[in-house]
N, C-alpha and C positions, 0 to 999 in steps of 0.2 A: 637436332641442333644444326645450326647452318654452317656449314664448313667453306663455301664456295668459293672465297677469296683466297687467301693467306693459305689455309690450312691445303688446297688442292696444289700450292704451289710449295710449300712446304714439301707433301708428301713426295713431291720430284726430286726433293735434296735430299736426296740418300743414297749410299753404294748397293744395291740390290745382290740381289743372290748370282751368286757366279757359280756356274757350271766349270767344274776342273774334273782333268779325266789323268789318271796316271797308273800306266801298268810296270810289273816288275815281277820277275822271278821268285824274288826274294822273299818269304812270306814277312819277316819282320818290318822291311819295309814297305810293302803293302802294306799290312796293318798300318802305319805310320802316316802311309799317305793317304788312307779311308780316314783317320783321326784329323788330318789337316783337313783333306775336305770337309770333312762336319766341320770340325770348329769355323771354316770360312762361311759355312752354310748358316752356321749359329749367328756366326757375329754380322751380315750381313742384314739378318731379321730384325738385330737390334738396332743399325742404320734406320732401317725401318719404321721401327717402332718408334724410336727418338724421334723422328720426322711425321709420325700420325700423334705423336704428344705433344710436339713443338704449335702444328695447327690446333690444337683445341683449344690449347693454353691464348695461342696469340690472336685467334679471330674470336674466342669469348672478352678478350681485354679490348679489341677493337670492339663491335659490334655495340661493348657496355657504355665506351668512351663514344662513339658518334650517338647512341641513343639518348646520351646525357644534354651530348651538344644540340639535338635537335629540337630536345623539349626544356632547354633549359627555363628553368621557372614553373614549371610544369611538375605533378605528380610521376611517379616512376613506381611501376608495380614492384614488388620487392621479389614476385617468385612467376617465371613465367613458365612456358610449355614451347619448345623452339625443337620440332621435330619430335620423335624421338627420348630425348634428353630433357629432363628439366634444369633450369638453372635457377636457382636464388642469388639474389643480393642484397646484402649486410650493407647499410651504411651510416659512417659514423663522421660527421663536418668532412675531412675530404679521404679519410679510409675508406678502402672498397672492398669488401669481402664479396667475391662469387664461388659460388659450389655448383658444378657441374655434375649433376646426376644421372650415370645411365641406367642406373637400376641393378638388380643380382639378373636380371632376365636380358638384361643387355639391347644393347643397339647396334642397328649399324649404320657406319659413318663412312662415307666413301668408299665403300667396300670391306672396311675394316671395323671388325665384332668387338664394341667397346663396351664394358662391364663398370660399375665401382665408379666414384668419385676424382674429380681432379678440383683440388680448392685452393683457389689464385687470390691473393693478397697484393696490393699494391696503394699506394698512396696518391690520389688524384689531384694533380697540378697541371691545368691546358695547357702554362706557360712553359712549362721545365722542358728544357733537351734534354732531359735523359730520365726516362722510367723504368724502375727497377721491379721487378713483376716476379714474386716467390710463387712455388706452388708446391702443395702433397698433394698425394697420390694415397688415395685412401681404400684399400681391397682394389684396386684397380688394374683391368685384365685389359692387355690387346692382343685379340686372335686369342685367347685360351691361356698366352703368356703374361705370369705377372710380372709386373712393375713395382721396383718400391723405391722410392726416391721421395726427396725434398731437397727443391733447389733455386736458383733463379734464371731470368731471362732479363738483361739491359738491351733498352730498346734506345735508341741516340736518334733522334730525331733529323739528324745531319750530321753525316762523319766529316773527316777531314779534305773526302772526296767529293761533300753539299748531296749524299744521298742516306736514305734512312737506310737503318744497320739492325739487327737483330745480335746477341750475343749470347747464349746459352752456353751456362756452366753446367757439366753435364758430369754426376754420380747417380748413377740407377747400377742396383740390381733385376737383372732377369730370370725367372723358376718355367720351367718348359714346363708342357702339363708328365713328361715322363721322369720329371725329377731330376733331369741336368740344368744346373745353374751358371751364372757370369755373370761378370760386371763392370763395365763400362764408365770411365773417368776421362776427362780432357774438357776443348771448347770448342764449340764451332758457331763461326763468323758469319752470317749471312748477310751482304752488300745489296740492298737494289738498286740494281745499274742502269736499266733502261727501262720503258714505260709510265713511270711514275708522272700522276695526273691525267692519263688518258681514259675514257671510260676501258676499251677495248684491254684484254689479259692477254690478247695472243702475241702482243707487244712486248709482254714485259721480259725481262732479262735479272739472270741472281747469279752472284757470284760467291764461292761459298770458301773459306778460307778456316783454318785452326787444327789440331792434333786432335786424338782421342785413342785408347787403349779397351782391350778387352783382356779380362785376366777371367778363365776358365777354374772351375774344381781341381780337376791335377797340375794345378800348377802353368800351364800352358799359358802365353800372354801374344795379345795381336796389337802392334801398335802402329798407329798411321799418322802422317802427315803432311799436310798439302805442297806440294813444293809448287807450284803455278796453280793459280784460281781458277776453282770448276767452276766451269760457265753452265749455267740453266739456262737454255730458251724456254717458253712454256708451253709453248705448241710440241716440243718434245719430250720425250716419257726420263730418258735418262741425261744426265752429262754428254754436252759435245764439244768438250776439248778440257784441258786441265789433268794435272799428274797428282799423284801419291805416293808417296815412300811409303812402302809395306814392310814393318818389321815383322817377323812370325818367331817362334819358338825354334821352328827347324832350319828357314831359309827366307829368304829378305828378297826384296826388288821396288819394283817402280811399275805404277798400275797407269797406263795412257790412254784417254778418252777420246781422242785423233786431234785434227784437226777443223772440229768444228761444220761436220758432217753429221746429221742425225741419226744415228743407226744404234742398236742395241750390243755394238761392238766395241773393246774395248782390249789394249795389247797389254797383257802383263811381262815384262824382262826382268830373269832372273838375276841375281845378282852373278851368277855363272856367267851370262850372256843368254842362256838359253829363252826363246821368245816362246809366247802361247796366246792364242785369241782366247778372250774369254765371255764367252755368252752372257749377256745381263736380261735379269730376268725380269719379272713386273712384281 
């Protein structure tokens, strides 16, 4: 399936794995702070994944809307073969049903081992500012991790700032293949800020805005919130500038992506004071 637009730039909008190191005498609190690093490690993957779903979901409903526009009047196969992945399309006067199939044998799609079904529903209107694009997730695995969700994505063709918006209400459950599970609620706002209408991507620019939570099996909850928009260039891998409020179970701060320097660096402050670099991963 072709992911090369939307979905390569998507998978940039996400908090990647953070390396935390913390020693202590203590063994209870060791243990304590091995448990927060997994869980950061956890919920991290699901940034992740939420951002390798968001591109399927959004460059199959592009890809379907320009193929429609190009041939309008024209036949349109109902099932085709686009890499990897098969996709069908259902259509009924201006409903859209697409099923995206990667098979039980899986694909891979920018790097990432996609398994199972994602089936996108939307209602096609060239003229509307705002399209609302459900999808399920049907046995559908990323990396080995399942997904189980049904949800939507509003797509605002010009926000209040004259630039296209993405808006993903986001409840998914995550199942590890070892049998730890979480799950994931909140929105996240994605703005394109710069680029828009150039052939060239290395142009473009996303600014990413809204909360989202992760609540663990025992009880443990990670909640975040953007306080200043993370800026995406696209020539680079992670966030170069923009905060987070990090709420955790045991300790809370503000996560800062600098100023707007490309680097894989990224300052967390504890709500103590206390500071730590934190390695972001790919």
């Amino acid at each position: 399936m072709k992911t090369k637009n939307l979905s390569k730039i998507l998978l940039g909008l996400s908090v990647l794995a953070l390396t935390v190191t913390a020693c202590t005498n203590d063994e209870s609190s060791g243990d304590s702070n091995l448990q927060n690093a997994n869980e950061l490690r956890m919920a991290s993957e699901i940034d992740n994944m939420e951002a390798v779903l968001e591109g399927v979901i959004i460059d199959t409903y592009e890809n379907q809307e320009s193929s429609e526009s190009r041939m309008a009047g024209a036949p349109i196969s109902s099932e085709r073969q686009m890499d990897c992945a098969t996709v069908t399309v259902v259509m009924d006067v201006n409903y859209r049903e697409i099923t995206v199939d990667f098979g039980t044998d899986g694909c891979i799609i920018n790097g990432h081992f996609l398994q199972g079904q994602v089936i996108i529903t939307y209602t096609r209107d060239p003229d509307a500012q705002e399209v609302l694009i459900n999808y399920e997730l049907v046995d559908f695995y990323c990396n080995l991790r399942q997904l189980i969700g049904t949800k939507t994505i509003l797509k605002e063709l010009s926000n209040d700032n004259g630039n296209p918006q993405f808006t993903h209400t986001l409840d998914l459950t995550i199942i590890w293949p070892n049998g730890a599970q979480a799950s994931r609620d909140g929105m996240r706002v994605t703005e394109w800020v710069e680029g828009l209408g150039t052939p060239a991507l290395t142009d473009n620019v996303f600014e990413v805005t809204g909360y989202w939570n992760a609540i663990f099996v025992n009880g443990n909850t990670h909640n975040y919130e953007v306080v200043t928009p993370l800026r995406w260039e696209v020539p680079c891998m992670h966030f170069v500038s923009g905060t987070i409020q990090a709420d955790w179970t045991n300790f809370s701060g503000v996560l800062d992506y600098g100023d707007g320097t490309c680097d894989n660096q990224a300052i967390f402050t504890l709500e103590t004071g206390q500071v730590f670099t934190i390695i972001l991963d790919y």
